[in-house]
Structure formats: structure tokens, C-alpha cells
C-alpha positions as CSV (number, residue, x, y, z in Angstrom):
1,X,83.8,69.9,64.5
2,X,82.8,69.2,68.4
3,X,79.5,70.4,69.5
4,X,80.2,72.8,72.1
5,X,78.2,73.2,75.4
6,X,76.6,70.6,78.4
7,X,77.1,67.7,75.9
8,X,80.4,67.7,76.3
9,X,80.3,67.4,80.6
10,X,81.0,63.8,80.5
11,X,84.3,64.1,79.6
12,X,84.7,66.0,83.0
13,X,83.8,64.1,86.4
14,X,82.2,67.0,87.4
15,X,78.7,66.2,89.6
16,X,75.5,65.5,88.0
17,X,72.9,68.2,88.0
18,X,75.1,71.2,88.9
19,X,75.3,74.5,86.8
20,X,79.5,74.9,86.8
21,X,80.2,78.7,86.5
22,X,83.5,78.9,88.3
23,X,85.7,77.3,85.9
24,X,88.1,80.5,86.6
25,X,88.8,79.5,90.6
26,X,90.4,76.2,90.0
27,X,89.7,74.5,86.4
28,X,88.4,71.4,86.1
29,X,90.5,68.2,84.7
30,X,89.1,66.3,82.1
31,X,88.9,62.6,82.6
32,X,91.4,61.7,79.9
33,X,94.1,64.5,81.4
34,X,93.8,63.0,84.6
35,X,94.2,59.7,83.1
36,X,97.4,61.2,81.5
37,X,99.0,61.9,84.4
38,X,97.5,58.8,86.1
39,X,99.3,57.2,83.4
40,X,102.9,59.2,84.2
41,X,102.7,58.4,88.3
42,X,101.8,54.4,87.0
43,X,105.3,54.9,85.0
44,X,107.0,56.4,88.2
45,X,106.0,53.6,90.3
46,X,106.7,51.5,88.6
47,X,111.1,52.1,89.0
48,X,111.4,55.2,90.6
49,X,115.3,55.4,90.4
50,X,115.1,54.9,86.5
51,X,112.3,57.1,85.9
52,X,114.0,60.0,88.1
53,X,117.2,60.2,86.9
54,X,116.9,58.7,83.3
55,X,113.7,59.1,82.3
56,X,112.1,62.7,83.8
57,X,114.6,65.1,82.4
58,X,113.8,64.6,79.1
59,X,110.2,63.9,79.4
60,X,110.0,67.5,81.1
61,X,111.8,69.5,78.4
62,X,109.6,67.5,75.9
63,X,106.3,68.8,77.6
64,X,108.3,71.9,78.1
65,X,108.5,72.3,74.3
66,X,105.2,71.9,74.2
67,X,103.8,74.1,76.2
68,X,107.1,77.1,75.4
69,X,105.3,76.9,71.7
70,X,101.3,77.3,72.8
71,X,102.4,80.4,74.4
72,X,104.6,81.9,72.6
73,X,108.2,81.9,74.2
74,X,111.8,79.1,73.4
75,X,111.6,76.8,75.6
76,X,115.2,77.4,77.0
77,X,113.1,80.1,78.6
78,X,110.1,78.7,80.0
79,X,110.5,76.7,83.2
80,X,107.4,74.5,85.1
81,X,106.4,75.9,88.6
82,X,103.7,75.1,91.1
83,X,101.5,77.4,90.2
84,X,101.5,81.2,89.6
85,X,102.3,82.0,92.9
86,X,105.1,79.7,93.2
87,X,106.4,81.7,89.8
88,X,106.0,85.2,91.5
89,X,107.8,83.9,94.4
90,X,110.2,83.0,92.6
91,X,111.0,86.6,90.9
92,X,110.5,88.3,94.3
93,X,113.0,86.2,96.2
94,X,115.6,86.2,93.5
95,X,116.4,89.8,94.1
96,X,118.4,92.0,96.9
97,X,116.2,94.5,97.8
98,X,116.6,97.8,99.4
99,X,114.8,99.5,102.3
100,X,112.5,101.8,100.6
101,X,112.4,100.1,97.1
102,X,109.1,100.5,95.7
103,X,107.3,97.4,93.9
104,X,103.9,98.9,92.3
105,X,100.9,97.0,91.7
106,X,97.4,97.8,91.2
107,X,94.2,98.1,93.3
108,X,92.8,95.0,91.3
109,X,96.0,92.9,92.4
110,X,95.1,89.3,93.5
111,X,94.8,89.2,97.5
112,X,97.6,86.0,97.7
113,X,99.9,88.5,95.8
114,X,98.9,91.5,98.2
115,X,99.8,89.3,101.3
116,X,103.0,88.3,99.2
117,X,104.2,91.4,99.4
118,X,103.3,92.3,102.7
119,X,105.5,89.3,103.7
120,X,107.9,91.0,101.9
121,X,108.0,94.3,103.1
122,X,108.0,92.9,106.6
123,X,111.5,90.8,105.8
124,X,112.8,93.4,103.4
125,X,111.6,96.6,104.1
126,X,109.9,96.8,100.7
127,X,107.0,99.0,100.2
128,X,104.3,97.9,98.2
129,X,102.4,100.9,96.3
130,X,98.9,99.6,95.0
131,X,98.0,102.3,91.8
132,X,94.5,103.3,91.7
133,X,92.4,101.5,89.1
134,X,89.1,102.8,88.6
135,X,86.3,100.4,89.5
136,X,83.4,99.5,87.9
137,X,84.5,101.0,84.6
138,X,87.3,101.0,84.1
139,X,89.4,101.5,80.6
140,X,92.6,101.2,78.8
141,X,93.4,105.0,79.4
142,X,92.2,105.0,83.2
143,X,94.5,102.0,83.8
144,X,97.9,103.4,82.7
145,X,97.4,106.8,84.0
146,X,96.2,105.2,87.1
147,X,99.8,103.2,87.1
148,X,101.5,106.2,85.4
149,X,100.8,108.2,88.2
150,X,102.2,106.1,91.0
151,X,105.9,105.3,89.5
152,X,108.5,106.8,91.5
153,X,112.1,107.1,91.4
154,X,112.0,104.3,93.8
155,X,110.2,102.1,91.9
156,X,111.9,99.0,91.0
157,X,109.2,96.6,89.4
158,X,105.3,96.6,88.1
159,X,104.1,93.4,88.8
160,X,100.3,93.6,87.1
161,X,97.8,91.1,86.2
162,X,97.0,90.0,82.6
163,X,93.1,89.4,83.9
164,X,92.6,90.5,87.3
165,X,90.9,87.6,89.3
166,X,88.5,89.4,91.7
167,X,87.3,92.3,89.2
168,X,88.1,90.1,85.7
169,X,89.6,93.0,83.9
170,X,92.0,92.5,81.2
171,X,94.6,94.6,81.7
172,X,96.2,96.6,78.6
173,X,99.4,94.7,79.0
174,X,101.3,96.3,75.8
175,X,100.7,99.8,77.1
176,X,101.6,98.9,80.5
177,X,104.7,97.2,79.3
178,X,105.8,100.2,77.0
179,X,104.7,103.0,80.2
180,X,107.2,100.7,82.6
181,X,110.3,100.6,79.9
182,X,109.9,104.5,79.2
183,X,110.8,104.7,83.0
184,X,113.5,101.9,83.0
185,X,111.3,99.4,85.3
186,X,110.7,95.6,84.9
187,X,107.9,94.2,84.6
188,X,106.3,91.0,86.0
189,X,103.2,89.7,84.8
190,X,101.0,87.6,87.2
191,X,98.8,85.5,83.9
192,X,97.1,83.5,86.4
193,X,94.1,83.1,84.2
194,X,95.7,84.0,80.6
195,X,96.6,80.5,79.5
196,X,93.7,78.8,77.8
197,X,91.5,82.0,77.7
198,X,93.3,84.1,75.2
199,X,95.6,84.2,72.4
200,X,99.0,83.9,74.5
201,X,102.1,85.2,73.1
202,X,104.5,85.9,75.8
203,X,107.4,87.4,74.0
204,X,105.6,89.7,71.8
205,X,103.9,91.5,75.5
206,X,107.9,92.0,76.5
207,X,107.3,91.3,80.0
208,X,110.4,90.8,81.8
209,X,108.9,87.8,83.2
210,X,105.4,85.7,82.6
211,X,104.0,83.4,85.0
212,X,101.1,81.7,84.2
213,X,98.5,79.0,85.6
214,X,97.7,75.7,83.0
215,X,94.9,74.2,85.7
216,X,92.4,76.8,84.7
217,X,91.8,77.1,81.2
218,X,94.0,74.6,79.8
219,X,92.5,72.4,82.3
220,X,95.6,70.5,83.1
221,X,95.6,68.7,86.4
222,X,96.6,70.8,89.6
223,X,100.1,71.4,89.8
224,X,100.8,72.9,86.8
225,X,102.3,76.3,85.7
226,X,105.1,77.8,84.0
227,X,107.3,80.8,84.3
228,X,108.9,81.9,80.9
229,X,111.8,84.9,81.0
230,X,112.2,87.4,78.1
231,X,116.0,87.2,76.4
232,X,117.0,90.0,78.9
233,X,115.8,90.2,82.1
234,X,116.4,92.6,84.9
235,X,117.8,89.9,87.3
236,X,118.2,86.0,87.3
237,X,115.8,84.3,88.8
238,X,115.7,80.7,91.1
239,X,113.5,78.3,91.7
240,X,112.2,78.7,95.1
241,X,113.3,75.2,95.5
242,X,117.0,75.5,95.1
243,X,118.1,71.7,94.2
244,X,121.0,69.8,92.5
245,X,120.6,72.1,89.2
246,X,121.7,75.2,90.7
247,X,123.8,77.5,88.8
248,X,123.2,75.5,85.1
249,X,120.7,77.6,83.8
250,X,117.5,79.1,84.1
251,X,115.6,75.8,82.4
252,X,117.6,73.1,84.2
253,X,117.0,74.8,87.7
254,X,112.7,74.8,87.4
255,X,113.2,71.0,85.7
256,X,114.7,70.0,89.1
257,X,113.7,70.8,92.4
258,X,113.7,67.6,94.5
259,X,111.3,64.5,94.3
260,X,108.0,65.7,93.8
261,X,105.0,64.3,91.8
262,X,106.3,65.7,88.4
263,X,103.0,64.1,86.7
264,X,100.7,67.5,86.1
265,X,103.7,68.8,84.2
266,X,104.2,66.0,82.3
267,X,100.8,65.5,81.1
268,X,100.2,69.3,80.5
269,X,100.7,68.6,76.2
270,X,97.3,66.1,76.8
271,X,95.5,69.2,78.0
272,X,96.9,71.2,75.6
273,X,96.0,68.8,72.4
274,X,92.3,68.2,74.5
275,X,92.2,72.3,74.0
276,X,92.9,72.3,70.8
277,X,90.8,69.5,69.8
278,X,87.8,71.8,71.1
279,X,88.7,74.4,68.8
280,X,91.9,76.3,70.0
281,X,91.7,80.2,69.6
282,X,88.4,79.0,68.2
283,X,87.8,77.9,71.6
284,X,88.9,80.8,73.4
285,X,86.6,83.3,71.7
286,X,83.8,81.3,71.9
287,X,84.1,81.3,75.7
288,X,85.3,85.0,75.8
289,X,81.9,85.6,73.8
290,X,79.7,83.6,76.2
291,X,80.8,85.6,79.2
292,X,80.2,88.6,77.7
293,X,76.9,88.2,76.7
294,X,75.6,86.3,79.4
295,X,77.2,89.1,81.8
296,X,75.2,92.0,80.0
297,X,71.8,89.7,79.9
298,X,72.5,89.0,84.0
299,X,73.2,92.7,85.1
300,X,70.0,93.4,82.9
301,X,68.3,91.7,84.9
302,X,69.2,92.6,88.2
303,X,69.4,96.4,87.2
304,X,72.8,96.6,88.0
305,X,75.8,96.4,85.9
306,X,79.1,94.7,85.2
307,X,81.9,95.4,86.7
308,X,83.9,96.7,83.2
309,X,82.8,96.9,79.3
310,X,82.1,93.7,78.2
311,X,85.3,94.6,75.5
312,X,87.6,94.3,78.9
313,X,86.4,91.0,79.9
314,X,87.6,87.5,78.8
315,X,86.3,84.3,79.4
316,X,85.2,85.6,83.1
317,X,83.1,88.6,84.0
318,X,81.6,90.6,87.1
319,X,78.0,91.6,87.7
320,X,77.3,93.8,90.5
321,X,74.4,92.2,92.9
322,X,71.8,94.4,94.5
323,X,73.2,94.0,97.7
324,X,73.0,97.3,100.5
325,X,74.0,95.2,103.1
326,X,77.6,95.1,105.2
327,X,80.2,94.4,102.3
328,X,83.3,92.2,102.7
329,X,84.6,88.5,102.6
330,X,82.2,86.5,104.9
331,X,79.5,88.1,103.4
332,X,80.7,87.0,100.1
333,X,81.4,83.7,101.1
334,X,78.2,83.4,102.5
335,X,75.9,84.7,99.3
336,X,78.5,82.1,97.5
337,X,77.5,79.1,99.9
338,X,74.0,80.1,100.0
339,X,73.4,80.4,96.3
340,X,75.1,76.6,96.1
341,X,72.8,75.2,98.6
342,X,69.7,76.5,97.3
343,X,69.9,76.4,93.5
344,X,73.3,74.0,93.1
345,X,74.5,77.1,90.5
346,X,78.5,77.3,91.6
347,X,79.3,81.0,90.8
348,X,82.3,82.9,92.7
349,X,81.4,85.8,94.9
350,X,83.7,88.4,95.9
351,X,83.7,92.0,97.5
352,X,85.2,94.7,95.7
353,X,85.2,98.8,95.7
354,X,82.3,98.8,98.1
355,X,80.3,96.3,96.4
356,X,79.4,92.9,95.9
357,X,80.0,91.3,92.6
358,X,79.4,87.7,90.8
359,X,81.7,86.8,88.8
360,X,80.5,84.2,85.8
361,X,83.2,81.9,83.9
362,X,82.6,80.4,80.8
363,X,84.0,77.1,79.8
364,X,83.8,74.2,77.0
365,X,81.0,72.5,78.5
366,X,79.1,75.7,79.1
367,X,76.1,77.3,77.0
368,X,73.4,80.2,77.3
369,X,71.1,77.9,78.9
370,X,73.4,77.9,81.9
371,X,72.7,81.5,82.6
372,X,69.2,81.3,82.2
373,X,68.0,81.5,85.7
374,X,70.8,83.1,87.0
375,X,69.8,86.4,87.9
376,X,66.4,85.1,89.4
377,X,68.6,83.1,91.7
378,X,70.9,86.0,92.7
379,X,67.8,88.1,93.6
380,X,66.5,85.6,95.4
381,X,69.6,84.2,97.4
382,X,70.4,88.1,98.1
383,X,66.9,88.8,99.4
384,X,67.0,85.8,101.4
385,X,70.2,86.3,103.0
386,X,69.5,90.2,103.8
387,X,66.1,89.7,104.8
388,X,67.5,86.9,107.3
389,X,65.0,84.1,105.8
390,X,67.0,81.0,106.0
391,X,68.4,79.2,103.2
């Protein structure tokens, strides 16, 4: 069985001597993944005209198979995107909307989604209704009701997160699901982080659609996500990419749209097999463990608290920082930047609900020693920063 923890950071290129806590932003490739798709782009090269047009359709669906089975939906359904934005774009734009139509979402959504649908309202005339989710702790019950209470007649989808990036909640996605078909609406998940960090089965949530990110816990190489469909959907959805494909089928229109570097798709089953080779669901609650115990120990320490019930958090988690300061973005950033400079612990800051909160990820290569001197470094940094003392 592999030994779990910092041992295992050479098979990343991550730098020497950091403290990696941010797995959650952007992933982190290992090595032999990147040599993987390395490996594919060496194949393009090497006769592009064969590789595009007899080789790359069936090397997609083969990866497509792949990755349709790790999370739980037929591959006819299951289509490789961009990443989970380039998935919700494509569910958005694939509809005719009306003036007025309501799309909910919820307080916790993920900002590039909120400015999504701002885009949207301004072209459409859309409006976006953001349900009120309690934060810091929140639970199962205050989420629904919280959603429950700002369906309309006019609304025509719930697009929610599995785990909400900024605040790291998991959200209760089968009550959601059965609240949103008791009312006839359609529901689109944003899984941004669900791949990799819990046990994924898309059909059985009964989503109308699922996208989902494989560069962050499946640590496949950047460019890699998927959207799958349930059997019936409220609407067919495109590509954003319309291409040659157009009009055969939901699969055959995400497998082609246009000459592109296809290789992060295509070597998505090596970071599945490196995933499972660390343990698989074995894996996933490992990490999902780790977070939640080094997030109580942290807000311990800095008498605060976490942003939810350690039972709401998966393999990321928020801790509130005793900041009093002016709360948004910049200052954020700047804690974020500050705390890297000083201590070279990368961590993601973020400014939520009046407060500012750290939010911890815990990977393969990640152990309790990591979060040793964590909190002493938070005080420190936010002490420094408010006090003006330069860093």
C-alpha cells in the first residue's frame, strides 16, 4: 500500500521547501500525467492529418469510457469540455430564454458563475436570483429552505454547487435535486471540485446536467473536464464550440470542436489509474479526514471557527481569521501574498459574509505536519498586515 503524505511530493514538480495547501485552486499534475499527455502531443506531432482525423476520435471516446465509468454516468452521455465553466456555458447558451426567466442560485455560488450570469441577463434579460445560504454554519436543512424559499413561478433552472469554492460547503445535492423536481425545474450542477474528492456518482444525484473539473483532484493536466447529461434532459445542449459534429449527437459534438491540443483529455485515464493507485475512495476519505481535522485544530487556535461543521466539508475547509480590518478581495489577496512571502505556506484567502476566511486543501502528498504552524503563521501575517509592519 503507498505511504501517504510529503514522501510522495516528488512525483509532483512542485518547488522544494513550500507547504502546498491550495490543491483545490488549480490541482497539481503529477510528473508521469504530464508525461502522458507529453506523450499524446509527441504522437500529434508527429502526423497531424492522421492523428486528427484517424486516430483522435477513438482515442477520445476510449478516455471517455474511462472517465463516464469513475463517475458514474454511459459514456454516450458524458462529453470533455475545457473546464467547468466551459460546461456551464454550454447549458446556458443552449437555451431560448425569456425576459423575466428566473435562474436561481445560491449566495455561495462561484464568482466566474455570478459574472456568467450577469453576462447573461445583460444579453437575455435573465434575472439571476442568488437564495440565501446561511454563513458560517450552515446545514442540510438551512440550505434547502434557503433555496426553497426563492423558487418562483419564473424559475426555470437551479444551477448549485456540489462544494462551494469560496465557503467549501458541500451542498445536500439529493435534497436539492428532489426540492427542484417537486416544482418541475432543472437542475445544473457546477462539480467544480467533486471529481477526485468524493465518491462521484452522477446519475444516481439526477441532475439534469453535471459538469465537472478533472485538474483538481484527479490531478489531470489543465484542460480537462467533462459534462455528462442525465437520459432526459430539459433541453439539448451544444458545445460552445459549434464544429463539423453538429447535429450527430450530444457525444460526437463535445469530441469535436476544431483543432485544439486534445492531449489533457486524452491522458485523463493516467490520472485516473495514478488516483487510484493512491488508494481511490480510500484516497478520498483520507484527504476528506485531514481537512477536517486540521480545520478544527487551526480555528482552535486562532479562537475562531470554521466556516461550516466539519461533517459539511470535504477535502477543503474554511477557517475564519481574526481579522477586524476592511473586508474584501484585495485585502484577501494581500493576507494570501503576504503569508506566501513570509512563511512560503500557499493557502487561498477569500472574503466572505463579512469575514475573512482561509481555506485549507488536503491532498496525497499532504500530512498533519503541514498544518502544524499554520495558525501561528495566520496570526502573525494578520497582525503584521493590520498593524502596517511590513512583510
Amino acid at each position: 500500500m503507498v505511504e501517504l503524505g510529503r514522501g510522495l511530493l516528488p512525483l509532483w514538480a512542485l518547488e522544494d521547501g513550500i507547504t502546498f495547501l491550495n490543491h483545490g485552486s488549480y490541482g497539481a499534475t503529477p510528473r508521469e500525467v504530464t508525461a502522458e499527455a507529453d506523450r499524446w502531443r509527441a504522437r500529434l506531432e508527429s502526423q497531424p492529418v492522421r492523428f486528427f482525423n484517424e486516430e483522435l476520435p477513438g482515442a477520445i471516446r476510449a478516455a471517455a469510457v474511462i472517465l463516464a465509468g469513475f463517475v458514474g454516468v454511459p459514456p454516450d452521455r458524458l462529453g470533455f469540455v475545457e473546464n467547468a465553466s466551459d460546461g456551464t456555458n454550454a447549458v446556458l447558451r443552449s437555451v431560448r430564454w425569456r425576459e423575466g426567466d428566473e435562474i436561481l442560485t445560491t449566495s455561495h455560488v462561484y464568482n466566474a458563475v455570478r459574472k456568467n450570469l450577469a453576462w447573461l441577463s445583460t444579453m437575455t434579460g435573465v434575472v439571476c436570483v442568488e437564495a440565501q445560504v446561511p454563513f458560517p454554519t450552515p446545514d442540510d436543512s438551512s440550505v434547502v429552505d434557503g433555496i426553497a424559499r426563492a423558487i418562483t413561478p419564473r424559475t426555470r433552472l437551479i444551477l448549485v454547487d456540489h462544494i462551494a469554492s469560496a465557503s467549501a460547503v458541500v451542498m445536500p445535492l439529493p435534497a436539492i435535486v428532489a426540492l427542484a423536481r417537486s416544482h418541475g425545474i432543472p437542475v445544473l450542477v457546477d462539480g467544480a471540485h467533486g471529481p477526485g474528492m468524493l465518491d462521484l456518482d452522477v446519475d444516481a444525484i439526477g441532475a439534469d446536467w453535471y459538469v465537472g473539473n478533472c485538474h483538481k483532484w484527479l490531478a489531470s493536466p489543465k484542460g480537462s473536464a467533462f459534462i455528462a447529461a442525465s437520459a432526459t434532459p430539459a433541453w439539448e445542449v451544444h458545445p460552445t464550440v459549434i464544429s463539423h459534429s453538429y447535429g450527430m449527437g450530444f457525444a460526437a459534438e463535445f469530441d469535436k470542436i476544431g483543432t485544439r491540443d486534445y492531449a489533457p483529455w486524452l491522458a485523463t485515464p493516467a490520472a485516473i489509474a495514478f488516483h487510484e493507485r493512491l488508494g481511490g475512495r480510500a484516497l478520498r476519505a483520507r484527504n476528506v479526514d485531514l481537512a477536517r481535522r486540521s480545520a478544527v485544530r487551526i480555528a482552535a487556535e486562532l479562537g475562531t471557527q470554521t466556516g461550516a461543521p466539519p461533517a459539511m466539508f470535504g477535502s477543503i475547509a474554511t477557517i475564519r481569521l481574526p481579522w477586524d480590518g476592511p473586508v474584501d478581495w484585495d485585502v484577501a489577496r494581500l493576507l494570501r501574498q503576504r503569508l506566501w512571502e513570509r512563511t512560503r505556506i500557499e493557502l487561498h484567502v477569500t472574503a466572505l459574509a463579512g469575514a475573512l476566511w482561509a481555506r485549507i486543501s488536503a491532498a496525497a502528498y499532504n500530512e498533519d505536519g503541514d498544518y502544524a504552524g499554520v495558525a501561528a503563521a495566520l496570526k502573525d501575517t494578520v497582525a503584521t498586515t493590520r498593524t502596517g509592519t511590513s512583510a
